[in-house]
Each structure stands twice: as structure tokens, then as C-alpha cells.
TORBA-470183 format. One record per residue (C-alpha): chain; x, y, z. Coordinates in steps of 0.2 Angstrom, whole numbers, plus 5000, padded with zeros to 4 digits. Example, Ala and Ser with C-alpha at 12.3 -4.5 7.8 and 13.67 -1.06 7.14 Angstrom:
BEGIN
[pt 'A' [5062 4978 5039]]
[pt 'A' [5068 4995 5036]]
//
This chain:
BEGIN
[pt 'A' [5440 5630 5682]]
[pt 'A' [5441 5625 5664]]
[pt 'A' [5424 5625 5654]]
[pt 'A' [5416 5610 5644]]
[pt 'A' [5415 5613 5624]]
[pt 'A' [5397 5618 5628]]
[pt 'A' [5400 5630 5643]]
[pt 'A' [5413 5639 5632]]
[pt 'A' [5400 5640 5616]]
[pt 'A' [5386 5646 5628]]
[pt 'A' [5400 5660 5636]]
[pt 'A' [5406 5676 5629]]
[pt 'A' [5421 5664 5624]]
[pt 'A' [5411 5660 5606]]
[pt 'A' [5396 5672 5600]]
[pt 'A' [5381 5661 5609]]
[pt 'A' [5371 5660 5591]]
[pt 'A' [5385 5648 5586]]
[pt 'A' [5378 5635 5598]]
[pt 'A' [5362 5632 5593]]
[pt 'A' [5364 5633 5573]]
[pt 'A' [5360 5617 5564]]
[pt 'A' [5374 5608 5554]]
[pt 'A' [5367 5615 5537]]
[pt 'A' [5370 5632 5529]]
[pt 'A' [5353 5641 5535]]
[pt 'A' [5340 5637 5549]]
[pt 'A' [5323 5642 5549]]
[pt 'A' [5307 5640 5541]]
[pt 'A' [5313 5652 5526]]
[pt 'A' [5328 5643 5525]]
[pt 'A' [5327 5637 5508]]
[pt 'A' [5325 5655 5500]]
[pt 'A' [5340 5660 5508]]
[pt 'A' [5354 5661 5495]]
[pt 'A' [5371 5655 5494]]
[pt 'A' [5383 5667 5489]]
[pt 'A' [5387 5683 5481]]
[pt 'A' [5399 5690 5468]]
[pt 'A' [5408 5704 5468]]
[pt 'A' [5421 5713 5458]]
[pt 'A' [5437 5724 5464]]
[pt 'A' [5448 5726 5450]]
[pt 'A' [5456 5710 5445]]
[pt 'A' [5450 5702 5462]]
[pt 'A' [5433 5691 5462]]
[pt 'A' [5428 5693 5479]]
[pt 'A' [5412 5682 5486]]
[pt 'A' [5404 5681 5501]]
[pt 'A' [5397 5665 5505]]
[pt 'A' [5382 5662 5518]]
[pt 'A' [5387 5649 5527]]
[pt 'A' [5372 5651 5541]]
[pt 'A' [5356 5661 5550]]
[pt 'A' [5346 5659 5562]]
[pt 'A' [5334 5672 5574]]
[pt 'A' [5342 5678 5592]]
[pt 'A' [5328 5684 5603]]
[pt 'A' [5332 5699 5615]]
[pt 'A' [5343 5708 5605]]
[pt 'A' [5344 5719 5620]]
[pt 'A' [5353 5708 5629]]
[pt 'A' [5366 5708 5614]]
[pt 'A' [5368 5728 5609]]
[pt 'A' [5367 5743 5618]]
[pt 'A' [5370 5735 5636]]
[pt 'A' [5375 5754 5640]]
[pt 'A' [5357 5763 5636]]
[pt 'A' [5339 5759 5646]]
[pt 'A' [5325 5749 5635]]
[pt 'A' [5313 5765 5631]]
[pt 'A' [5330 5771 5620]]
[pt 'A' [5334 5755 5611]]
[pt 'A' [5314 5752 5608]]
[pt 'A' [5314 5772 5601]]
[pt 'A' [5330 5770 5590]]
[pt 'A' [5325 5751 5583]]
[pt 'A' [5305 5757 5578]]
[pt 'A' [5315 5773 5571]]
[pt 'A' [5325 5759 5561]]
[pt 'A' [5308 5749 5555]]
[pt 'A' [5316 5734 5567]]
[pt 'A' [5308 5722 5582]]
[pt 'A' [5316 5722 5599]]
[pt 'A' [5309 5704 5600]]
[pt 'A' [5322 5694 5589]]
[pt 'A' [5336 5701 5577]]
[pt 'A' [5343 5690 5563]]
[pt 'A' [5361 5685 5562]]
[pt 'A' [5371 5679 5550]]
[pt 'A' [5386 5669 5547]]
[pt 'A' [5397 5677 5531]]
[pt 'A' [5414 5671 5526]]
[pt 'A' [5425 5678 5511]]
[pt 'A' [5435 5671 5497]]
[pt 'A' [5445 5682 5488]]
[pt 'A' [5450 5676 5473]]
[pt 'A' [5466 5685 5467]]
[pt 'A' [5470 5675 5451]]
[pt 'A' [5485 5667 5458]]
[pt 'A' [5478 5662 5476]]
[pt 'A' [5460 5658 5484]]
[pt 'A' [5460 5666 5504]]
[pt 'A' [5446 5662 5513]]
[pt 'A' [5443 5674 5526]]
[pt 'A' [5436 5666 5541]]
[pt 'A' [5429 5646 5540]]
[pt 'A' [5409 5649 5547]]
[pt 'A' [5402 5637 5561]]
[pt 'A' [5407 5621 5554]]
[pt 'A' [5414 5612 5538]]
[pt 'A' [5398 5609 5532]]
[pt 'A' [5388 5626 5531]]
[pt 'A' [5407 5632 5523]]
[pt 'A' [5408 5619 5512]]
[pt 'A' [5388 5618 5505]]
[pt 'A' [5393 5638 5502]]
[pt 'A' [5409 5637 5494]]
[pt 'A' [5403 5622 5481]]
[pt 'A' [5387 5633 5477]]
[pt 'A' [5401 5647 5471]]
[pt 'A' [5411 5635 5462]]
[pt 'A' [5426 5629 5475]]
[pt 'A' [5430 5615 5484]]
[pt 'A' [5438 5616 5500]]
[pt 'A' [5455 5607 5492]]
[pt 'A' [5453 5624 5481]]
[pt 'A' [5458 5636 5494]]
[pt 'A' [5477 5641 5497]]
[pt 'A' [5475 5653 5512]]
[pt 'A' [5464 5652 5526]]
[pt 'A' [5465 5669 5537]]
[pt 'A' [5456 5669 5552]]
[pt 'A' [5451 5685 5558]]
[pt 'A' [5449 5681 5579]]
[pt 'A' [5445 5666 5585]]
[pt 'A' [5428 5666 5592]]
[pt 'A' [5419 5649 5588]]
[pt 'A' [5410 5656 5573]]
[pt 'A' [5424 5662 5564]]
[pt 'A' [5435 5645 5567]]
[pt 'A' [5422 5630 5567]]
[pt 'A' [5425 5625 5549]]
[pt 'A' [5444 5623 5551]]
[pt 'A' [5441 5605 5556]]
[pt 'A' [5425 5593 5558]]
[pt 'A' [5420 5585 5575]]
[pt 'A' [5434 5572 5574]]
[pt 'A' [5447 5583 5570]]
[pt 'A' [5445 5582 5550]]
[pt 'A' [5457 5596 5542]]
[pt 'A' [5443 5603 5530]]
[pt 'A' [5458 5617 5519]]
[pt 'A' [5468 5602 5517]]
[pt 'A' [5478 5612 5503]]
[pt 'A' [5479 5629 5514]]
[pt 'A' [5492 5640 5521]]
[pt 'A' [5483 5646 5539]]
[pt 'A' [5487 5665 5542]]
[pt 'A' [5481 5676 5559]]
[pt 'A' [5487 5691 5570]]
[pt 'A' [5499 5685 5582]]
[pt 'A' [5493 5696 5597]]
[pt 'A' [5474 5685 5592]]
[pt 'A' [5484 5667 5593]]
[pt 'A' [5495 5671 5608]]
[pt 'A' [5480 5676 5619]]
[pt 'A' [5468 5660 5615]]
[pt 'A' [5484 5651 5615]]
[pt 'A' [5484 5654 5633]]
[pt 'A' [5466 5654 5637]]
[pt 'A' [5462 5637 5641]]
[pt 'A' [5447 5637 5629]]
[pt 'A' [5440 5623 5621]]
[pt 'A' [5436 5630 5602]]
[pt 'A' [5453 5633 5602]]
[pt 'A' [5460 5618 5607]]
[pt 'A' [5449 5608 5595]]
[pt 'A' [5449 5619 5581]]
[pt 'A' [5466 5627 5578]]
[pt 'A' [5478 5620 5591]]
[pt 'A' [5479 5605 5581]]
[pt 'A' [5484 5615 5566]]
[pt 'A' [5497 5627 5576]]
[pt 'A' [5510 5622 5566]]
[pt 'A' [5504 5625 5550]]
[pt 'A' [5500 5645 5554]]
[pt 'A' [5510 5660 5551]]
[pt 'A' [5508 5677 5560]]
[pt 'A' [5506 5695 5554]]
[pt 'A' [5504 5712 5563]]
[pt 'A' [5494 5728 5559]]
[pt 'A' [5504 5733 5541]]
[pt 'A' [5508 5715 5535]]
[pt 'A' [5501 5709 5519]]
[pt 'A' [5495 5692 5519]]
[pt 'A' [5497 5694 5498]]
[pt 'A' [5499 5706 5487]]
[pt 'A' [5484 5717 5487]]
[pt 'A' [5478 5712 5506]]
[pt 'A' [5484 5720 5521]]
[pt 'A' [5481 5716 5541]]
[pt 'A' [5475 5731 5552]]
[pt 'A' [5473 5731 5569]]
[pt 'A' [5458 5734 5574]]
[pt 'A' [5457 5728 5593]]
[pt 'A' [5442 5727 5605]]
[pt 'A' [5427 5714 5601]]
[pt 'A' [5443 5700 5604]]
[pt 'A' [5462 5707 5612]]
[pt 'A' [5470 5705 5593]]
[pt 'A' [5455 5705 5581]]
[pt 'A' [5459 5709 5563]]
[pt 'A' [5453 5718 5548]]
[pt 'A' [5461 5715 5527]]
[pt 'A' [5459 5729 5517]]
[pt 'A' [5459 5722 5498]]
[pt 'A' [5466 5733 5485]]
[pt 'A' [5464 5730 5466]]
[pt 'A' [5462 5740 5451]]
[pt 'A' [5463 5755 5462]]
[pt 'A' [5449 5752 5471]]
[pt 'A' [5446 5747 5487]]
[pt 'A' [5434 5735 5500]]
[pt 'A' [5437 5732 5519]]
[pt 'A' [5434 5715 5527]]
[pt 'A' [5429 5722 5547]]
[pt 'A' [5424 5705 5550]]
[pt 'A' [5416 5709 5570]]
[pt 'A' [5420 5727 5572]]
[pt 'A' [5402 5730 5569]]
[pt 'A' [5387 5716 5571]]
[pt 'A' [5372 5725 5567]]
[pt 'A' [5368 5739 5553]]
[pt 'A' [5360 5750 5567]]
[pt 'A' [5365 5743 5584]]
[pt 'A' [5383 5745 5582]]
[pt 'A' [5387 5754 5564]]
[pt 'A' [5371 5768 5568]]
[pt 'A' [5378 5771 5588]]
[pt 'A' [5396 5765 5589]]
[pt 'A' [5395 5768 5605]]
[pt 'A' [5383 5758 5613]]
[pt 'A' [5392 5742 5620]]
[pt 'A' [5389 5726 5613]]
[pt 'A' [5390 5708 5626]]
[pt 'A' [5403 5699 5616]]
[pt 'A' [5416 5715 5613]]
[pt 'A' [5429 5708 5627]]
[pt 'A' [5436 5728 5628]]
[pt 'A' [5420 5737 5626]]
[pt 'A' [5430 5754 5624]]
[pt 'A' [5441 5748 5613]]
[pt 'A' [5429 5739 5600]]
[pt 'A' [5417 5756 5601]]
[pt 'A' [5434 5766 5598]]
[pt 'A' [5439 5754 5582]]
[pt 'A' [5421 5756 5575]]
[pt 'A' [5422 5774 5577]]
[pt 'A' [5441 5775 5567]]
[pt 'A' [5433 5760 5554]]
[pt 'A' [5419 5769 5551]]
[pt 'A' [5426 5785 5549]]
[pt 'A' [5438 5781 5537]]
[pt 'A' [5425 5771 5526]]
[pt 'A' [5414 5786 5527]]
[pt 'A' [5428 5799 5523]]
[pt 'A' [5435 5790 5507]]
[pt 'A' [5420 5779 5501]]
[pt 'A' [5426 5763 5505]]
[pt 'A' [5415 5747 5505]]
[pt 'A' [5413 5737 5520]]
[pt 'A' [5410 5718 5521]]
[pt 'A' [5405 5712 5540]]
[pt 'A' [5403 5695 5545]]
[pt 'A' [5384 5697 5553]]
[pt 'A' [5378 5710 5541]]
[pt 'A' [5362 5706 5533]]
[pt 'A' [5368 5697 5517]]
[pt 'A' [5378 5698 5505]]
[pt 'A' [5386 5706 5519]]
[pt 'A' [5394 5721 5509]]
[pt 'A' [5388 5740 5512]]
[pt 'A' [5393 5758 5512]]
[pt 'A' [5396 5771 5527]]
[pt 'A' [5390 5788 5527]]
[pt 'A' [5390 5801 5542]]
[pt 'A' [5376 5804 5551]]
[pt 'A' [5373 5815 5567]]
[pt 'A' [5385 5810 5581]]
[pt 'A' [5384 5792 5571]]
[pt 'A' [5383 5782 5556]]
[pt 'A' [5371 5775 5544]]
[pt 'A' [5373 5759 5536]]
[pt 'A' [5370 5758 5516]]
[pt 'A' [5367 5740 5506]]
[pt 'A' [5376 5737 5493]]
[pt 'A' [5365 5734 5477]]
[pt 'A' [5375 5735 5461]]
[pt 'A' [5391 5744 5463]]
[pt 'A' [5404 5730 5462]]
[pt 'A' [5394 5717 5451]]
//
């Protein structure tokens, strides 16, 4: 049977917060203090993250750690200083501006969130040369295109992992359909290893979607790592990588993949950027116990 658009958004197909976000970039009574964006400096590289939405998602529980009971999730989130009643998402995409090329990494929920983001850091969608889509969940892809099929990158290259493509290619899903089938012919494909440009190369890091991709940036000697969805929350998933999460499609896989991102950003100190972590989205990873512990980033790369 194939799913309506809202069937699909509502299913494991599209992370389910997606649905119900307004078309502007924040929801919420607090909206308005939200910011924007945020700038960052790697070498000769000007990465910014850009918040293109929030909202509250009530029962976290029934997100992270499907695979322990309540009395530990409700032990580990008070340990944490955080409510098992609502979590906060939210909805980070990354410009990387090179000198020679902007690449967005991922488009947000729709053109609009995007592009109210992007003008508050200083582009316009006609700006951007690269779009690279990590997976293709309906949070990462809405802002390709508006509801009638509007191109938003008008000027853009579109990059992704061909393993990603090839399955939702064949997955009769209606996000896909919409938002990137219409664009097929304008994307190139890359594997774990390729560089996308100079400075930014895919790795595979498989599990929360069947060809999921990271970008490690490399500038100036320095470092950052774009995991996109490896890990959603700062305790739920970077904290216990083991404990399953609803919208990993391989849930052994994507607690492997955290384990090896993790480990490797603990072991040589490399800054993380995820898509749902609390804004600006950038952190560092330290070992701790049999896990992780997640650490903002405050003025390191300014």
C-alpha cells in the first residue's frame, strides 16, 4: 500500500516533529528569542549553522531508549537536570563557506524556515552552489523545493550517497517523490572517502537511514564533523549510544556508528555539529564510563 504525504510524515519514513512544525523558522511561545544563526571559524572556512526550526516533542520516551524500562530513562534524564515530559528539537542546517563555494548541508523542513535563516546570515538561496543532503528523511529535504514544486537552490549543484538515493529511490515514499525525484537529474553521487570539494569528505556512517552520511571539513589544519542524525539528543543518544532510538531504521547499526563517531571525536578532539543538537548545534565529545558526555561549544571556533 502506498502512504499518503501525511501518512509518510507521521511514520518512521520522516522524523514525526517535521509534521507539525509551522512554516516559520521557530514555534512556540519563546519563539521570538530564539536566534538565527551562528558563526564559526575553521581555518579559511566560515561555517554557520542556521536554525531553521523548534518546537517541544512530548514523551521523549517514546523516541530514545526504546531498549531500557521507564524508572532508568526517568534516573538518567533527572541525573541530566532534564524532564521526561517534552524534549526540545531542533532543526540545524550547515553552510560551509570555503571561499570559492557555499554547500549547504541539508535544506531544514521547508524553503521558508531555510531561507528566513540563511538571509539572517547573509545568503540567499541563489547564493548556494552545493546542496548535499545528508539522508533523506523529510526534515533534511523539505526545503529543496516549496509545496508546488518551486526549486528553492536555483544556482546549486545537489550532492548525496548513492547507497541513501538508491534506497528511497525505491521506497515508494512521498517526500521523496515531491522533494528530490523532480531534481534526480541534477545530483551526483559519492561514497565513504569521496570529497564533495576540497576540504570536505563523505563517510559512511550507516544505521538511523540504510546510507546516512557524515562530511568531515578540514581547514587550516583543523578539523569539525557534520554527523547530521548519528546522534539526536546530548544525553539520549551521545551520553548511552546504545540505547535505541524509534527513527534509527538499523538500531544496531546506528548505535555501532555513534559508538565509532563518538570515539573518534573523543580520541582526537574533534568538534561535532548534529542536526537536533541544542543550538548552535556544535559540541565536544569526552569519554565517560561505558559512554559519552556531550560538551557545548562556547567560544572555541569564533
Amino acid at each position: 500500500m502506498k502512504l499518503t504525504r501525511r501518512q509518510t510524515l507521521l511514520s518512521g519514513a520522516a522524523l514525526p516533529m517535521a509534521a507539525t512544525i509551522p512554516t516559520g523558522a521557530t514555534a512556540g511561545a519563546h519563539a521570538a528569542a530564539l536566534p538565527t544563526h551562528r558563526d564559526f571559524t575553521l581555518g579559511d572556512f566560515k561555517v554557520t549553522t542556521l536554525l531553521a526550526g523548534s518546537r517541544s516533542v512530548d514523551n521523549p520516551h517514546g523516541i530514545f531508549g526504546l531498549n531500557v524500562d521507564d524508572d532508568t530513562f526517568e534516573e538518567v534524564s533527572t541525573a541530566n537536570f532534564i524532564g521526561t515530559d517534552a524534549a526540545q528539537f531542533f532543526f540545524t542546517p550547515t553552510v560551509v563557506n570555503t571561499g570559492s563555494e557555499v554547500i549547504l548541508f541539508d535544506t531544514g523542513l521547508n524553503p521558508a524556515g531555510t531561507g528566513d535563516a540563511l538571509n539572517a546570515a547573509g545568503y540567499t538561496p541563489a547564493d548556494v552552489t552545493h546542496v548535499v543532503i545528508t539522508h533523506m528523511h523529510g526534515d533534511h529535504i523539505g526545503g529543496l523545493a516549496d509545496d508546488n514544486g518551486a526549486e528553492t537552490f536555483t544556482n546549486a549543484a545537489y550532492i548525496t550517497g548513492q547507497v541513501e538515493f538508491d534506497h528511497w529511490a525505491g521506497a515508494e515514499n512521498d517526500n521523496f517523490e515531491a522533494k528530490v525525484r523532480p531534481l534526480a537529474e541534477k545530483f551526483s553521487f559519492i561514497g565513504d572517502g569521496d570529497a564533495v570539494r576540497s576540504g570536505v569528505t563523505a563517510m559512511a556512517t550507516f544505521g538511523h537511514t540504510p546510507g546516512h552520511m557524515g562530511y568531515m571539513l578540514e581547514s587550516g589544519g583543523k578539523q569539525l564533523f557534520l554527523m547530521a542524525d548519528i546522534a539526536n539528543h546530548y544525553v539520549w543518544s551521545v551520553a548511552y549510544p546504545d540505547w535505541e532510538v524509534r527513527f534509527d531504521m538499523d538500531k544496531a547499526a546506528a548505535a555501532a556508528t555513534r559508538r565509532q563517531i563518538m570515539g573518534m571525536a573523543a580520541a582526537d578532539r574533534i568538534p561535532l555539529i548534529g542536526y537536533h543538537m541544542p543550538f548552535p548545534g556544535m559540541g565536544f565529545i569526552e569519554t565517560r564510563g561505558d559512554g559519552f558526555h556531550y560538551v557545548p561549544h562556547s567560544y572555541q571556533l569564533i
